[in-house]
Each structure stands twice: as C-alpha cells, then as structure tokens.
N, C-alpha and C positions, 0 to 999 in steps of 0.2 A: 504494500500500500504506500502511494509517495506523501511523504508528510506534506502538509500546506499551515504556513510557507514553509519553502525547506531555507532552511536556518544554516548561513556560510558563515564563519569568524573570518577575516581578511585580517591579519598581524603586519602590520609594515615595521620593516627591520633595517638597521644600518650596519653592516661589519667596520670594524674597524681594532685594526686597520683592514683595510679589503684587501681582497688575495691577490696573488699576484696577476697582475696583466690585466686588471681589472678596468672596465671603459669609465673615463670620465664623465660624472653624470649629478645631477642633486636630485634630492626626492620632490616629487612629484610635490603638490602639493595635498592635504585633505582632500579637498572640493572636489579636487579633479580626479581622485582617484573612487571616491564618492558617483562620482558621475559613469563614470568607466564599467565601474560595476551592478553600480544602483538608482542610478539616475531615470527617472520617465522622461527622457529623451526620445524616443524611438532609436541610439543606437546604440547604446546600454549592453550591457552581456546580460542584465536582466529580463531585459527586453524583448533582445533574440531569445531566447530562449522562450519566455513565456507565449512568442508569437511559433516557434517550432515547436512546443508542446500543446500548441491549441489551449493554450491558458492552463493546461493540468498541473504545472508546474511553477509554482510562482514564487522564485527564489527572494528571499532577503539578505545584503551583505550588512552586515554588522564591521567598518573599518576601525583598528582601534593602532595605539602606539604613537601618539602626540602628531605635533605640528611636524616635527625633522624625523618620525620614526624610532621605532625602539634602540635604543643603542644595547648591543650586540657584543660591544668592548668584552676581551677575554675569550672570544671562543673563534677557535681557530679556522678562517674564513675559508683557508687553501685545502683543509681537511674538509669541511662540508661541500666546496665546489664541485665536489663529485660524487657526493653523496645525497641521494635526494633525499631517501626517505630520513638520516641524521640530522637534515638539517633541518625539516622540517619539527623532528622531535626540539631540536634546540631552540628555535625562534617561539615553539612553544612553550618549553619548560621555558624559557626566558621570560615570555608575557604572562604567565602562571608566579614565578615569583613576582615580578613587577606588581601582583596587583589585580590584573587583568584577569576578566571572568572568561577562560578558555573552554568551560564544560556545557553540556547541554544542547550543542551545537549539531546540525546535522553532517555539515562537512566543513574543513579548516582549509585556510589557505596561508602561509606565508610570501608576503612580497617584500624582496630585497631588496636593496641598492647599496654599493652600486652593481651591474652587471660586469660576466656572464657567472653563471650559475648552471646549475644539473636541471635543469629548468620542466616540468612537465608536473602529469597528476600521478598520485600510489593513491588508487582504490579512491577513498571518499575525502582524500587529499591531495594540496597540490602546493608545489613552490613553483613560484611566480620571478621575475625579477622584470628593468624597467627595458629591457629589449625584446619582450614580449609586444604584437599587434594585435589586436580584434580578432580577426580569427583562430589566430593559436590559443588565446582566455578562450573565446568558443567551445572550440574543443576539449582543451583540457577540461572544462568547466562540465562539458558533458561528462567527463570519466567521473567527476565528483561528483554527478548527480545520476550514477550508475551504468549507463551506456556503455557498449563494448566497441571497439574499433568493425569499421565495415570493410571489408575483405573484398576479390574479385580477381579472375583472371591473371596471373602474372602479365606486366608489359616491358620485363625485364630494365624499367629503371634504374638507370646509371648510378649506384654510391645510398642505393635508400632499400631498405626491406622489400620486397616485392610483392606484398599482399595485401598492404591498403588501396587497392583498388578501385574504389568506387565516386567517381564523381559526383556521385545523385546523393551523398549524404557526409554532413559536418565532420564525421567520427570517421571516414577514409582520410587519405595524404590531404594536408593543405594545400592550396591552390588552387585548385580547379572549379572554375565558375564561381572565382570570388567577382567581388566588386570594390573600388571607392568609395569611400564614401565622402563629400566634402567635409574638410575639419571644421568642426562647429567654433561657433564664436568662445564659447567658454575654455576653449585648448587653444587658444591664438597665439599665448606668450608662454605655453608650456613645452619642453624641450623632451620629447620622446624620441631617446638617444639608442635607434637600433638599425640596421643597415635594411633598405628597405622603406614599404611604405606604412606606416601605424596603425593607418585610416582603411587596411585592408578588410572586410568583411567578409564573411562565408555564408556558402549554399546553407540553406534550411537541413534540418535532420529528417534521414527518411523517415518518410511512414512508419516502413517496416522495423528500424529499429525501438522504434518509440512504441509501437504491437510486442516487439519481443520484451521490452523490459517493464513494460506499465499495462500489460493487456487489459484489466479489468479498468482499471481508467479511460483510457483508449477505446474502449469497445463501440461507444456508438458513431464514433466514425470508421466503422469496421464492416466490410458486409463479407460474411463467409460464404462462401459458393459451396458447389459441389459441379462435377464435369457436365458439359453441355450446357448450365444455365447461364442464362445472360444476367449481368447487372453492371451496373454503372457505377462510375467514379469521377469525381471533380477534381479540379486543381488545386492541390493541395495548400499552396500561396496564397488561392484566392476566397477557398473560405477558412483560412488562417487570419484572413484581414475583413471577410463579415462576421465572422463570430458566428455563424452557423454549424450546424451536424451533422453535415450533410455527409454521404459515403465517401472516403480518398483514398481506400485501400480495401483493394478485395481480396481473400486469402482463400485458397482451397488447401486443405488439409489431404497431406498425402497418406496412404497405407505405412502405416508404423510412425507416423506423425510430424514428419518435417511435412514445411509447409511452403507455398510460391506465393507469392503478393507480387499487387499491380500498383500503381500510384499514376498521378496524370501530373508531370512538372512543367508549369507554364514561365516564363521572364516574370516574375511578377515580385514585390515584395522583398524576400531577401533570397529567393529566384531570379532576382534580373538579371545575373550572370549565366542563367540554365537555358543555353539556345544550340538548336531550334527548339521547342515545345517535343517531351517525348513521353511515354507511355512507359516506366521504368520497371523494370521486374524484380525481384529482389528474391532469394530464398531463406529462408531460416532453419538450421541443422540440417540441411539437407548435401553440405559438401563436408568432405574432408580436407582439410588444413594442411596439415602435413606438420613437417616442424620449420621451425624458424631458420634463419640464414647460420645462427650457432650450433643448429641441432639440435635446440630444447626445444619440446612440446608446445605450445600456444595453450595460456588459458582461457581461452574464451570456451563458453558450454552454447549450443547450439546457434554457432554464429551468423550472421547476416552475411549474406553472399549476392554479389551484383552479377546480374544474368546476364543483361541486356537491353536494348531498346525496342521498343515500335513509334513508327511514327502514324501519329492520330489521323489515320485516313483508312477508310473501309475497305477492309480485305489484309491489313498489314498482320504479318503473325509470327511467332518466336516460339521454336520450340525447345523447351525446357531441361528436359528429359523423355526418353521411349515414352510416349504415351500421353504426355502432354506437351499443349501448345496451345499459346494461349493469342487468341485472334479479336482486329479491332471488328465492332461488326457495324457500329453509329458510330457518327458523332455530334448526334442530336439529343438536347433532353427530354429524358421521357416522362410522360403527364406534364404538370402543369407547377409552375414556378414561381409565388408575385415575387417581384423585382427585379433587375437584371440578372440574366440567365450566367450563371458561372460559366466557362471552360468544362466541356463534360465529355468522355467516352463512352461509349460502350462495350462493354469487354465479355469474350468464353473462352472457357477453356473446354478442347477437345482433344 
C-alpha cells in the first residue's frame, strides 16, 4: 500500500574539508533546493512525479540542515566518495546527533556539497550531491519511492550496462526523450555546477511499471483483457493532465502469470520529448535477465521488459511471443465522451 504522503527527509551536508578533486561549488540555497524538490511549480521532482503517478503518489520533502548545510567537519569525505550506502548512514547519524528528527520518514535523502560523490538511490534511499539534473533526482527519486529499473533488448551501448533499455519509461538509461525545460525565474542567480544541462527533464514512468509496483492503487486505470477482446487505451500524458480514469494500460495475463501491457505515449506533458506518438508494449516477469556485465544476478523480481512499438494506425501489430500479438484495430473513441476527446487506441490481442 503507498503511504500518502510519502514522507522524504532531504539532509543537506557540507564535507569539509571535501575530498579530493572535489568541483568548486557553494550550496544551493534553502529556497531553491525547497523548490527543486517540493515546490508546486509544475517542474518540481514532486510534481513529476505526482503527475507520473496519476496523483497516487504524492511525495513531501521535508529539507533540513541550516542556511550553509550540515557541516560534516571530521568525517572523512574521500572514504564516503565511494561509498554510497556509508555515507548516507553518516550524513544521517550526523543530523540524528545535530538534533534533527531523522525517524518516521518514508525515504531519506542526503545532499552534499560540494560535488562528485557515489551519487544514486540504495533501496528507499538516496545521496544526492549538486551535479545532479532533473532527470537523474527523477529517477533516482523513483528507486526511493520503490520502482525497479526498466530493462529491454541489448543495443550494445558503448561504456554503460546494457539492459536499461527502455525509452518509454523514467527508471531505463537517462536521456532518451528528455526535454528542456526553460530555467524558471527563481534559479536565475543560482549556480548548478554540473557539466551538462540542469534544466534537463525526463519521459513520464511507464504505465507498466507503476501496474507492477502499486497494482491495487493503479487498478482503475487498468483494463485487463483476455485474447481476442478488444479495449481501448488513452494517452497516458493526457489524462495524466485531466485528472480522469480513464483506461492507459491494458494487461493480459499470461499462463503461469507474467503479463504484456499496452500504453498509448502521445508529445504531450512530460511526453513532449516521446515522438512520433506510439502504442508501447511492455512485459512484466515474462523475460529472463541474465546476469549483469560482472556476473552477479540482477535483483529485480518480475521485471519490466520493453517489447516494442506500434504505430497508432489500423492494422499495425507486434508480436510478442508464439501466440501472441497484439494488433491496433481503431483509433477512434468508443461511445460517447463530454469534452474533448483524448488520444485513444484500440487495441487485441491474438
């Protein structure tokens, strides 16, 4: 069940001295880090989020550790630069002595300064520092609020893992079908010192991941099929921004229980980067992983897997596995709608 709200402690930290090779930088300010995280801006990491969870998930960051950040003085910066999960216990026990109420929380974040850092989330935590952009908080922010990385085809990328594969959701490789976004007035005179652009954004979280880890929240924009019947799906961005219920994911459940989901990804929202418009498939427990680029096992339990596309024109279709193939057959809405009509498919699988 996801708590509401789900409760992040945000600790801002100073090393000092900082480790070595450290990038010049000062901390952020309050406000702006306030903003970053929990600001009703529209470009918030709370924000995103509550707009990719269809409102299910409606994070609160709690920032604490003064105006300049916890000072940090005495703990050895160049020992935790590479230790994520350490130094996240340290910036903790640090705000625990200080004073600070670190319990009760649903997930913790440490943010440092100054940069680099072992920088990512462990489980329902994360260390942050200030070479961090919008989309990489995104993501990470997802692992803390349970989500597992989306997987896909190898495309044998150059120097990176080759299993995040999937463009169609936040929790694969960053990049792909982000967007700009213009710096807002309130970060005009603040120095986000990372190489690179800050103001970078990320695609929405699929459907399907957000079916796999919140199903019973999630369900009613869920519509379960079974083979041969038809039903329909909307763009998922766009009743993410009416606030409606409408269906955005159709899942049939296979024999022994993995399962294939559809989604309709339109430009729209924090999709404006997802072009052309596509009909995205996604599977859940239904591949094997393999092991990692080291040889250890992958923890992920019945992981999200990107199959493929169709493009939303009648007759288009993707076959999944022997026996299924999932085909566009409209893409007109069926019955009757007041107000403007979403982006909608029609979708079977046969």
């Amino acid at each position: 069940m996801a708590p509401n709200p789900f409760r992040v402690l945000i600790v801002r930290g100073f090393w000092s001295p900082p480790q070595a090779g450290s990038a010049s930088s000062w901390p952020w300010p309050t406000s702006f880090c306030r903003a970053v995280f929990q600001g009703s801006n529209g470009w918030s990491v709370r924000d995103y989020w509550l707009r990719s969870t269809f409102g299910l998930l409606n994070l609160q960051f709690d920032v604490e550790g003064g105006a300049a950040g916890l000072n940090l003085e005495g703990l050895d910066a160049n020992h935790f630069a590479h230790r994520r999960a350490e130094a996240i216990d340290a910036v903790r026990d640090r705000a625990r002595a200080e004073g600070i109420n670190v319990d009760g929380y649903h997930g913790f974040i440490a943010l440092t300064n100054p940069p680099p850092s072992n920088a990512g989330a462990d489980r329902n935590r994360a260390l942050f520092d200030q070479h961090g952009f919008l989309e990489f908080y995104q993501h990470e922010v997802g692992h803390v609020l349970g989500f597992q990385h989306a997987f896909g085809p190898d495309r044998g990328d150059p120097g990176q893992e080759t299993v995040y594969e999937d463009d169609y959701c936040i929790m694969g490789f960053t990049g792909p079908m982000g967007f700009t976004i213009p710096t807002p007035p309130e970060a005009a005179s603040v120095v986000t010192p990372l190489p690179g652009n800050f103001w970078q954004s990320g695609r929405r979280l699929a459907a399907a991941n957000l079916h796999r880890t919140y199903p019973a929240e999630f369900s009613p924009w869920v519509g379960h099929v079974v083979m041969n019947q038809t039903t329909f799906v909307v763009g998922s961005s766009s009743v993410a921004e009416l606030g409606s219920q409408l269906p955005v994911l159709a899942v049939l459940t296979l024999p022994g229980g993995a399962q294939v989901t559809a989604e309709y990804r339109v430009p729209t929202v924090d999709d404006r980067g997802v072009t052309p418009p596509a009909v995205v498939v996604h599977s859940i427990g239904l591949r094997n992983l393999g092991l990692r680029d080291d040889g250890r096992p992958w923890d992920e339990v019945d992981p999200i897997y990107f199959e493929g596309t169709l493009q939303p024109r009648v007759g288009a279709q993707l076959t999944i596995v022997a026996g299924v193939t999932l085909r566009v057959v409209s893409t007109e809405f069926p019955g009757t709608y007041l107000g403007p009509k979403p982006p909608v498919v029609q979708l079977r699988f046969v």
